[in-house]
N, C-alpha and C positions, 0 to 999 in steps of 0.2 A: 737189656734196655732197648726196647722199640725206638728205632730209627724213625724224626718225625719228617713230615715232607711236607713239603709247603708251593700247592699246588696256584695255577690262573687265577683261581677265586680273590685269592690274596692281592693288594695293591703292589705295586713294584716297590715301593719303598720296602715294606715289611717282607718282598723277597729277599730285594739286596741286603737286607742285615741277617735274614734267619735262613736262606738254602745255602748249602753247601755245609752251615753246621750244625753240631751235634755233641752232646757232651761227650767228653775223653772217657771212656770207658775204665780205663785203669786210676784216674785221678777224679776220677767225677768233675774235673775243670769243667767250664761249662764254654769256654773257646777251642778250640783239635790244634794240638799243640804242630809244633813242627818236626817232620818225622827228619833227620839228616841225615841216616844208616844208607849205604848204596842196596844193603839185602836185607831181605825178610826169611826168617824161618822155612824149608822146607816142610811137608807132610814127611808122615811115616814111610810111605815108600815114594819115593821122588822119581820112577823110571818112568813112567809115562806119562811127564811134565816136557810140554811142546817149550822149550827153552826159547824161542822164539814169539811167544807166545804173551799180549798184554789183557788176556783175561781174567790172570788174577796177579797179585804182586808177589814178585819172583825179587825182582833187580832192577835195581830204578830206572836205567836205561830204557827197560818197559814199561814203565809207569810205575808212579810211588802214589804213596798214599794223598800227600799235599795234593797232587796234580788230579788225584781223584774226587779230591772235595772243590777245587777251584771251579773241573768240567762240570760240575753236578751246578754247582750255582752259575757260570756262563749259561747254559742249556736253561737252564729256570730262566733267566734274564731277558735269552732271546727267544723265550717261546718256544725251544725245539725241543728235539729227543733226545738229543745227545748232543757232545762238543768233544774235540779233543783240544788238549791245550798243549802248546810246544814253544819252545825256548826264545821264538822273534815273533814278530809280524810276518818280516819276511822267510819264517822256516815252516809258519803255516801258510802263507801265498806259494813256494818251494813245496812243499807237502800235497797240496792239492793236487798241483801243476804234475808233480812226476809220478802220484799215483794213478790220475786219472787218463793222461795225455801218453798218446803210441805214436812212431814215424806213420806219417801220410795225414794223421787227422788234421782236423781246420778249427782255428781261434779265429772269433772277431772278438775282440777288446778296446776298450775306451782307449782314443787319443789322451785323454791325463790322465794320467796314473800314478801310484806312488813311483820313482826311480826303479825300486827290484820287479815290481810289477813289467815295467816297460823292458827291461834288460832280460830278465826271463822268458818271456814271450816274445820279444821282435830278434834278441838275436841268440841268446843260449840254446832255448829249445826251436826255434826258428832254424841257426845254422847248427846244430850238434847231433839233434835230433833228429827233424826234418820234422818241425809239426808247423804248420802251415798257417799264417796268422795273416789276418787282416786288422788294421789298425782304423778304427770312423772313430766319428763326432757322434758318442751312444747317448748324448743331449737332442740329436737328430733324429725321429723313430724313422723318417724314412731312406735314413743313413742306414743303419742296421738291416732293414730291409731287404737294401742292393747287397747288401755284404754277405749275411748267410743264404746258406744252401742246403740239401738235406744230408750234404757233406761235413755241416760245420758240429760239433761235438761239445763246445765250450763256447757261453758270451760271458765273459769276464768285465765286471762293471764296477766302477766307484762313484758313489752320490754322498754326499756331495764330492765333488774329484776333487785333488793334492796334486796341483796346489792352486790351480783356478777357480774352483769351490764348484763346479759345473754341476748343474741336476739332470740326472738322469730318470728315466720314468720307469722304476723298478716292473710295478705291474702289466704294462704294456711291454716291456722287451720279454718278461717273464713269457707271455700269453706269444709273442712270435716264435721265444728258442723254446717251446714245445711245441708247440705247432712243424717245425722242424724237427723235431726227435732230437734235440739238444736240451742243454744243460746253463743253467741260469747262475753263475755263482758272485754275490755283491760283496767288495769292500767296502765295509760300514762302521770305518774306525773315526772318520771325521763328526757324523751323527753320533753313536752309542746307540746301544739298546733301549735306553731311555726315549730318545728321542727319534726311534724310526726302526721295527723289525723287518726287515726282509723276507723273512719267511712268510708271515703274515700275507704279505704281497706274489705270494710266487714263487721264489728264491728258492732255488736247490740248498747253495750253500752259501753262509755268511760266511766273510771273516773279517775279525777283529785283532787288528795290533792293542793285545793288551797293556802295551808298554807305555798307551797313551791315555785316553779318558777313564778306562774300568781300572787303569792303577792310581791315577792322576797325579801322582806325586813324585813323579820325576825321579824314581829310585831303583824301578827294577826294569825286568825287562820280557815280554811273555807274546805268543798270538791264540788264536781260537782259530778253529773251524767249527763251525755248527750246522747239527740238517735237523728235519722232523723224520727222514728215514736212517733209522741205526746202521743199516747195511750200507748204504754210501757212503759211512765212514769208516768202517769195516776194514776198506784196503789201505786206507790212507794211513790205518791205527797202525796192522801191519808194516808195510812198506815203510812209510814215512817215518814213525816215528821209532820204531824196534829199529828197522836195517840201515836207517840212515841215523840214527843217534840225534835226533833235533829234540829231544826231550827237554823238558824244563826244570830247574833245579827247585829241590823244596825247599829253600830260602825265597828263592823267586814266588815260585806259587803261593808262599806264605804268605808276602808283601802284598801282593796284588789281592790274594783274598780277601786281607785284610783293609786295601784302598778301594778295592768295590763298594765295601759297606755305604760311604758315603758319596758314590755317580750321583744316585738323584739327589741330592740338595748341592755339591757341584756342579751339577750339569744345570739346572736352574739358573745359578751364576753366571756360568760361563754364556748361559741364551740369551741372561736378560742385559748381561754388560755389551757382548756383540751386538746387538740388536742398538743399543744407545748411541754406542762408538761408530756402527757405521752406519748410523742417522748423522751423526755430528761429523765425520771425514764426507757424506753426501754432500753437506754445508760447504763446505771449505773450499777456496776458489782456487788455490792451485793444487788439489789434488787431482790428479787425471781420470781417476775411475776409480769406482768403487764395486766390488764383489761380496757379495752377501743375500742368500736366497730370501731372508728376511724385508730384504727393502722390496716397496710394492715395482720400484724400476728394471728393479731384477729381471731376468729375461728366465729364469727358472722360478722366479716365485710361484705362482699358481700350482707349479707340479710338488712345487716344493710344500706347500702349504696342504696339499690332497696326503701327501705320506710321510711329512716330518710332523708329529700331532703333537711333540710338545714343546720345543722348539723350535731354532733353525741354527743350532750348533754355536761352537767358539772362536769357530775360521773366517776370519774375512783375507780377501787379496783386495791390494789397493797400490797406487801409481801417482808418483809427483809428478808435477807439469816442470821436470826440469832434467840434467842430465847426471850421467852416471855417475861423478863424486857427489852432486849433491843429495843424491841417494841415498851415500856411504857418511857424507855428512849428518844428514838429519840421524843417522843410527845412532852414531859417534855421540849426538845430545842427548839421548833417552838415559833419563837415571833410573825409574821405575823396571820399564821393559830392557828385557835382556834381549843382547843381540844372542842365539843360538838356535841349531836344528830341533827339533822332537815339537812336540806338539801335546798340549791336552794337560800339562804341568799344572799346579793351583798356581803359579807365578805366569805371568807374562810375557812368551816368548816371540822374537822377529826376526826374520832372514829376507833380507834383502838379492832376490834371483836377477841377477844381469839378461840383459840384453842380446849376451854369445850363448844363454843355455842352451844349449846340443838340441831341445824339443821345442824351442820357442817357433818354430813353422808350423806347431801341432795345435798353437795357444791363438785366441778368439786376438783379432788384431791390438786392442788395444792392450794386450800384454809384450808384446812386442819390444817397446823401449825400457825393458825392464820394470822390478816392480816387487812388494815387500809380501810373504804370507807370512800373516800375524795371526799368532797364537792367542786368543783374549784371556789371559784369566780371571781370576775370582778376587781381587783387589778391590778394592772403594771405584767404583766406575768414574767417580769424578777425580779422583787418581790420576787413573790412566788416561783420560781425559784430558788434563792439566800435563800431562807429559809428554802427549804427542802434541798439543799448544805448544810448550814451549819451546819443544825440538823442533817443530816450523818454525817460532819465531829467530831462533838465533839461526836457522840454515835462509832465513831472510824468503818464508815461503810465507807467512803467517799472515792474512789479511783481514780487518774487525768486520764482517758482515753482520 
């Protein structure tokens, strides 16, 4: 049976449901069932089989089958050539980092970042390794600027950033780290594929925590790396994923294959409920600020609006005009929104960041006194609406404008 492929021509919706499958060969099912074996059959003579080796399925460790239909539909998603998919977010941010990165070379990377992001880079491979990192404001182009050198190797970026929502100008930082003889690589778990590719713009390499919008249902757990060149992943497939074991399990690859199907008609939700919610917390007279690239007050809107083309994501960050239990209080009234970490859930998630977070020096001032990133999901918007209402009103923040 001819393998079909379902090429750019295609709408992205009708990617996300048809790349990566293919009918089962053995059952004619017409979904690729789930492979759970750690090994696959050897050939007839097995001795010059590079056991090390993830270019064909040997042993799951090197890749199984699941994880080869998951990359095949990531790569369709974001427009690349290829993808590897590995068992976190942060064991593809780890994966990049330690194939790519030698002692002496130079990182500049975004002040906000996911946590692994920022511990990886300012002090693991910082103090372990000796790779040499500069941390700017990559919302600033002529931050980035001062910062590389024809020394620097890696700009590491997240747009929208985690957990300030910050935009950063993929295209333009692209167009300086070549211009330098570096390397562009975007965290683009907060957007999706859906709503913003980075290669497109420039981008060596994306990565996506698949644990969050391409699974969206809060069950499993997965990252990506993507390029449009196959050889830049090449060492990372090696290295990374064979000799450090960050593989992904096929139960996991299963789940997520199967939550990709539905990104684009979630991710629609999640744009058009954000987009309402922080119009309506803009309204609101003791909230201190509001984050969201979507509002025109945004100080990233316009960049945001040039390379986010169908949204502007599920994240907003926002801030009460009061102190730190009544912070903890308005959480404590939320009956719809759950207080928890992870993000990109079909539910409604919030975490309330204090005022002592360890990076709050790195965050735009009015994050400073603390302050919630909330997760929006895909609930009745006037729901969620009615539940941050009534959580002001009983924390006595609520006022009828």
């Amino acid at each position: 049976m001819k393998k079909r492929k379902y090429g750019k021509e295609l709408g992205f919706q009708t990617r996300a449901v048809h790349s990566g499958n293919d009918v089962d060969k053995e059952t004619n099912a017409i979904k690729r069932p789930i492979t759970m074996g750690n090994s696959y059959e050897l050939p007839y003579d097995p001795t010059n089989i590079n056991w090390s080796s993830a270019d064909s399925i040997l042993y799951t460790r090197n890749g199984g089958s699941n994880q080869k239909y998951l990359e095949e539909k990531i790569a369709n998603l974001e427009n690349g050539e290829d993808a590897i998919v590995l068992a976190s977010g942060v064991g593809a941010l780890s994966g990049l980092f330690f194939s790519l990165l030698e002692s002496g070379d130079h990182v500049v990377f975004s002040n906000v970042t996911y946590i692994a992001a920022y511990r990886l880079l300012n002090e693991l491979f910082n103090e372990k390794f000796k790779v040499k990192t500069t941390i700017v404001d990559t919302t600033d182009i002529e931050e980035i600027k001062k910062a590389v050198t024809n020394k620097t190797k890696l700009i590491h970026i997240e747009t929208p950033g985690n957990p300030t929502i910050g935009i950063s100008d993929i295209e333009e930082i692209a167009k300086i780290a070549h211009e330098h003889g570096a390397l562009l690589s975007v965290d683009n778990t907060f957007a999706s594929p859906f709503n913003q590719r980075p290669l497109e713009l420039g981008a060596d390499y994306v990565i996506e925590s698949l644990t969050k919008y391409i699974n969206g249902h809060g069950d499993s757990m997965g990252g990506a790396i993507i390029a449009n060149d196959k050889e830049l992943l090449t060492p990372i497939r090696e290295q990374s994923q064979v000799n450090l074991g960050a593989t992904i399990s096929p139960f996991n690859a299963w789940l997520i294959m199967r939550g990709s199907v539905t990104l684009p008609l979630r991710m629609k939700a999640h744009n058009e409920n954000a987009q309402a919610v922080a119009e309506w917390l803009e309204s609101q007279e003791n909230i201190s600020f509001v984050s969201y690239p979507g509002l025109e007050s945004n100080k990233g809107h316009e960049i945001a609006k040039k390379q986010m083309f169908n949204g502007y994501g599920g994240m907003i960050a926002f801030g009460l005009k009061a102190n730190h239990d009544k912070h903890n209080e308005f959480v404590s009234h939320l009956k719809i929104i759950t207080s928890a970490v992870s993000l990109g859930h079909d539910e409604s998630l919030i975490v309330f960041i204090g005022e002592d977070d360890e990076r709050q020096y790195l965050y735009p001032k009015e994050f400073h006194n603390g302050f919630f990133r909330f997760s929006v999901g895909i609930e009745d918007v006037e729901d969620i609406i009615e539940d941050l209402r009534q959580a002001l009103e009983k924390t006595g923040l609520f006022s009828k404008i």
